[in-house]
Backbone as CSV, one residue per row, in Angstrom:
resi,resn,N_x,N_y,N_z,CA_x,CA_y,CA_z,C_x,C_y,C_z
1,UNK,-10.967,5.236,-23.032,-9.654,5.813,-23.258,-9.188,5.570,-24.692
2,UNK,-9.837,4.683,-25.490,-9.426,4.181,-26.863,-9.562,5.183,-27.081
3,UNK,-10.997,5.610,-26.886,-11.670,7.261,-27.977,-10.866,8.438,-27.587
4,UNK,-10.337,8.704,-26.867,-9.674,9.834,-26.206,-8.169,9.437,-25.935
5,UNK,-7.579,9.684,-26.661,-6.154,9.246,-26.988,-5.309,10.608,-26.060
6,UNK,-5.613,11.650,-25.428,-5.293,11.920,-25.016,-5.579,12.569,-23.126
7,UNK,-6.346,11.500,-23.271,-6.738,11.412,-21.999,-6.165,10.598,-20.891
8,UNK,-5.424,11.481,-19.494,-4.819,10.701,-18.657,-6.069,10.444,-17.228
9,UNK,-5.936,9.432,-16.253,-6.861,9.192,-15.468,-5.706,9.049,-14.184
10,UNK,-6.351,9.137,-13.139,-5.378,8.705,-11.841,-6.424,7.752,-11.272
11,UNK,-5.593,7.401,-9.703,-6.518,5.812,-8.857,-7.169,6.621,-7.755
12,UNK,-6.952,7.482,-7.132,-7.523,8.279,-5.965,-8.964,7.774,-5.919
13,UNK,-9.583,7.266,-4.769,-10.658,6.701,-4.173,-10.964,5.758,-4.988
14,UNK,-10.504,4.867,-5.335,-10.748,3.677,-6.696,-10.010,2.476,-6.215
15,UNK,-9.455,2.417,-5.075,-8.581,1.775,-4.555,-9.428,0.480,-4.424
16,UNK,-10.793,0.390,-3.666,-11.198,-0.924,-3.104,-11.801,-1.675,-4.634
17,UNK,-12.341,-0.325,-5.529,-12.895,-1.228,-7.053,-11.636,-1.824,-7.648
18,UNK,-10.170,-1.331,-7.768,-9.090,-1.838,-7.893,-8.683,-3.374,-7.477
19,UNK,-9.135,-3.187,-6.104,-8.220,-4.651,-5.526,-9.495,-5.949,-5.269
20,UNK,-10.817,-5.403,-6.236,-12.050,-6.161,-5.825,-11.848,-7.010,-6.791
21,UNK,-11.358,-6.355,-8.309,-11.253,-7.415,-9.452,-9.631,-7.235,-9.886
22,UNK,-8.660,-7.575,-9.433,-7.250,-7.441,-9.757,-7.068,-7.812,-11.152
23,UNK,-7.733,-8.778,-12.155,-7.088,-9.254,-13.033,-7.549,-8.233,-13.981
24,UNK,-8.668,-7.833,-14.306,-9.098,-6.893,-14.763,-8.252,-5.546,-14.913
25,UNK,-8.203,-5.094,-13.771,-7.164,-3.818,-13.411,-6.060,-4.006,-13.709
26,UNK,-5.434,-5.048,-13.856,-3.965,-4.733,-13.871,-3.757,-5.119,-15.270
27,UNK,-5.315,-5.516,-16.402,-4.855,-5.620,-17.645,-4.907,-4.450,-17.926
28,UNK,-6.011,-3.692,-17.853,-6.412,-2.370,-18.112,-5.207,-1.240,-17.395
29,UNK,-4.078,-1.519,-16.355,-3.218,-0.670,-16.249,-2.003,-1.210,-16.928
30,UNK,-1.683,-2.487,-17.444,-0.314,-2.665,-18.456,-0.768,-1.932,-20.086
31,UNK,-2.059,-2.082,-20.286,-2.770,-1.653,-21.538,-2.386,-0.250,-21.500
32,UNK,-2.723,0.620,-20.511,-2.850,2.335,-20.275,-1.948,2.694,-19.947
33,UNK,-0.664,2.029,-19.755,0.048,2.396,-18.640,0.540,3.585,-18.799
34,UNK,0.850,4.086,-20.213,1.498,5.595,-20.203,0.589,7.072,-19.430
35,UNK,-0.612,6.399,-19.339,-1.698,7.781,-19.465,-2.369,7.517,-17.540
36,UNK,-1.973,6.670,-16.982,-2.271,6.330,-15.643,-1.532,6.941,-14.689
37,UNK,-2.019,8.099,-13.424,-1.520,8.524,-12.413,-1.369,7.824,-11.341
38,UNK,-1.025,8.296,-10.390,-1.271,7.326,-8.726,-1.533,8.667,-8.538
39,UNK,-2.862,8.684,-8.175,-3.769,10.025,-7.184,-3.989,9.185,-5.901
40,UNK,-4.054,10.526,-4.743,-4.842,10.023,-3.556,-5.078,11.252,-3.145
41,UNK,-6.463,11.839,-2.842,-7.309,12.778,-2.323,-6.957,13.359,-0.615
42,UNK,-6.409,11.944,-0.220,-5.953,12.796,1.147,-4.434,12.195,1.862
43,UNK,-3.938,13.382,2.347,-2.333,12.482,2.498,-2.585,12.160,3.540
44,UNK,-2.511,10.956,3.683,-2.832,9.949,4.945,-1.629,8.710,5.081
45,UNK,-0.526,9.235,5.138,0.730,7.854,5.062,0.180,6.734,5.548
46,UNK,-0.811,6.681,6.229,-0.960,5.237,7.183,-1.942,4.255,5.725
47,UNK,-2.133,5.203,5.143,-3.005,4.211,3.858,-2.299,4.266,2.472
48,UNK,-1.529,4.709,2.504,-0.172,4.156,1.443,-0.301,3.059,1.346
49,UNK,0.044,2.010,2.144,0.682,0.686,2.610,-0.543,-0.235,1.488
50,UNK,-1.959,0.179,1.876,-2.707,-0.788,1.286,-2.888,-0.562,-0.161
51,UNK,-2.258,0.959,-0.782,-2.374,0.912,-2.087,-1.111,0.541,-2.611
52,UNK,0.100,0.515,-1.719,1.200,-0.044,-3.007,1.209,-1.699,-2.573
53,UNK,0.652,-2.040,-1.604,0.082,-3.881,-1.658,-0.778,-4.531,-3.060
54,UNK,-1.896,-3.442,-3.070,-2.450,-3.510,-4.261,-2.052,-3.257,-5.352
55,UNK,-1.353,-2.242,-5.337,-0.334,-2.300,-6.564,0.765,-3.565,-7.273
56,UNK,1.619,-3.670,-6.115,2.666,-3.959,-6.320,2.631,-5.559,-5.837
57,UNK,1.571,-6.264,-4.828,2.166,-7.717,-4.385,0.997,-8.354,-5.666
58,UNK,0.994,-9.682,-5.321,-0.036,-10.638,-5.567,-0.542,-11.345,-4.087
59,UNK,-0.510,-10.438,-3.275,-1.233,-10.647,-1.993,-3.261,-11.179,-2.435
60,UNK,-3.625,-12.107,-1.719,-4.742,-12.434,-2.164,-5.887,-12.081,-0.204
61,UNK,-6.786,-11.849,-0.627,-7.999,-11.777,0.299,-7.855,-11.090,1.572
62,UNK,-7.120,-9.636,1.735,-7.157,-8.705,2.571,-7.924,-7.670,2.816
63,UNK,-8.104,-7.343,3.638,-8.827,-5.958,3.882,-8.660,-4.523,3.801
64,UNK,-9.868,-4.090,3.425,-9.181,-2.417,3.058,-9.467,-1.636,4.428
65,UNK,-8.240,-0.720,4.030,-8.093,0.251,5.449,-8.944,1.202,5.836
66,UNK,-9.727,1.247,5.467,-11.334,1.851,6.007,-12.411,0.586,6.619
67,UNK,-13.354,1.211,7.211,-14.208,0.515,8.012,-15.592,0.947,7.357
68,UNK,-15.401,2.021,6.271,-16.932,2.895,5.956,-17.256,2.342,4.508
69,UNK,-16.412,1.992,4.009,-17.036,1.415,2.669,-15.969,0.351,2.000
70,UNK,-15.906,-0.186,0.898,-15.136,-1.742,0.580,-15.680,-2.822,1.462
71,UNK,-16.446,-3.243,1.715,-17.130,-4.550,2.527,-16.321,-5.799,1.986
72,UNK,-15.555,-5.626,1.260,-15.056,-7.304,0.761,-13.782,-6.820,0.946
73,UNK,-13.223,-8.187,0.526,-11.952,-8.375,0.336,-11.138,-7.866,-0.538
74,UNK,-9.549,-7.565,-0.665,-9.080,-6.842,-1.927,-7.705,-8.310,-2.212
75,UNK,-7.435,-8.070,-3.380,-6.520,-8.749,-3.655,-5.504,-7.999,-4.704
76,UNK,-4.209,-8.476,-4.846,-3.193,-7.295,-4.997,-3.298,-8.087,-6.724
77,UNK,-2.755,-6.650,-7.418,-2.794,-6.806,-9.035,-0.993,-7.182,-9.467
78,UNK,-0.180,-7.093,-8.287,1.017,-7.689,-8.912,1.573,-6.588,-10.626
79,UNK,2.303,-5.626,-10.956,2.105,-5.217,-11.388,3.516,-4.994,-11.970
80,UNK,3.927,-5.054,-12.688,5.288,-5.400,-13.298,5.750,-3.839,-12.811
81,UNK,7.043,-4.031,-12.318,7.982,-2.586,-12.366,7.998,-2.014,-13.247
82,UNK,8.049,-1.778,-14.572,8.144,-0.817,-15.628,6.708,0.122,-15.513
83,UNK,5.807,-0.495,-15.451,4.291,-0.377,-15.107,4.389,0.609,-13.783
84,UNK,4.834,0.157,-13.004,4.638,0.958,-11.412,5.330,2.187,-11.702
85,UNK,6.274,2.487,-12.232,7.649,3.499,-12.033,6.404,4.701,-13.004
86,UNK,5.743,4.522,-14.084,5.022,5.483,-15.254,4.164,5.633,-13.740
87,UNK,3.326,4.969,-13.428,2.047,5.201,-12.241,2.554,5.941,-10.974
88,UNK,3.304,5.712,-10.791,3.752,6.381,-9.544,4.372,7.556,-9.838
89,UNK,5.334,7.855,-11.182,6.090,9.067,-11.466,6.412,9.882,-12.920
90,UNK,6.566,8.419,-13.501,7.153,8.672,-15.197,5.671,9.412,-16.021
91,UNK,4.572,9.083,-15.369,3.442,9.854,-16.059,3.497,11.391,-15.853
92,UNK,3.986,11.288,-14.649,3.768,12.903,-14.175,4.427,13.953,-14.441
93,UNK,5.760,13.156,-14.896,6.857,14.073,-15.115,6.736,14.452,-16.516
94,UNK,5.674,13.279,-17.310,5.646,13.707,-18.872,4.696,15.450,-18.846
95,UNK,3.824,15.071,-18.219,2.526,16.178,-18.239,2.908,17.159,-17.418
96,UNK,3.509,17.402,-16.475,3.855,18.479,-15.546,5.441,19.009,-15.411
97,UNK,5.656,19.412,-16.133,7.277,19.870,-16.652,7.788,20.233,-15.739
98,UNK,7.523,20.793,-14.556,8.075,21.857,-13.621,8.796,20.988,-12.750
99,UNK,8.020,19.389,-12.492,8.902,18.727,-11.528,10.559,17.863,-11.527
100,UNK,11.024,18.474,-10.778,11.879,18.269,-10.828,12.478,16.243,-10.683
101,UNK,13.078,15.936,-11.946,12.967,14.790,-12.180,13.731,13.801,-11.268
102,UNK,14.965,15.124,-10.802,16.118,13.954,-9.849,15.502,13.731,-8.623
103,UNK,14.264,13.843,-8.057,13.627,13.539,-6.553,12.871,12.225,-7.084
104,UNK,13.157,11.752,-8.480,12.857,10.348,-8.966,13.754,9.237,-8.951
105,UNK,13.756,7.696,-8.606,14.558,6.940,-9.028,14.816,6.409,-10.890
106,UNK,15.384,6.816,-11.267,15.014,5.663,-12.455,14.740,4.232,-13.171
């Protein structure tokens, strides 16, 4: 992402490499934070829960909500609020003009 300064990435299916090495990830998302989405490939509310854990606690040695792949444990990256609010919304609203901003908190 150094080399490509204008390159944004999202988390969609990246969730269990996410919460396998937390300290890692959550340097590499305070570092990126402007250019980082929150993707997820399928709307499944019941698996929300384990990505804003990973996001958002410092929860340590849980399991991911699949049974088909992640064999280990995940642990949460704790992730400062200013950080979460760009990942979850403030990125999206930079790159995609159309959305409407007040269905955001600030």
């Amino acid at each position: 992402m150094d080399e490509m300064p204008n390159m944004y990435t999202e988390i969609g299916a990246v969730l269990a490499e996410l919460g396998r090495q937390p300290r890692f990830a959550r340097d590499f998302f305070v570092k990126y934070q402007d250019r980082i989405l929150f993707g997820k490939d399928i709307w499944e509310p019941t698996e929300y829960y384990t990505f804003f854990r990973v996001l958002e606690t410092q929860d340590e040695y849980f399991d991911y909500y699949r049974k088909r792949h992640a064999f280990w444990k995940m642990y949460g990256m704790g992730l400062p609020d200013d950080v979460l609010k760009k990942v979850y919304h403030k990125n999206a609203l930079k790159i995609f003009p159309g959305i409407d901003s007040k269905a955001f908190p600030n």
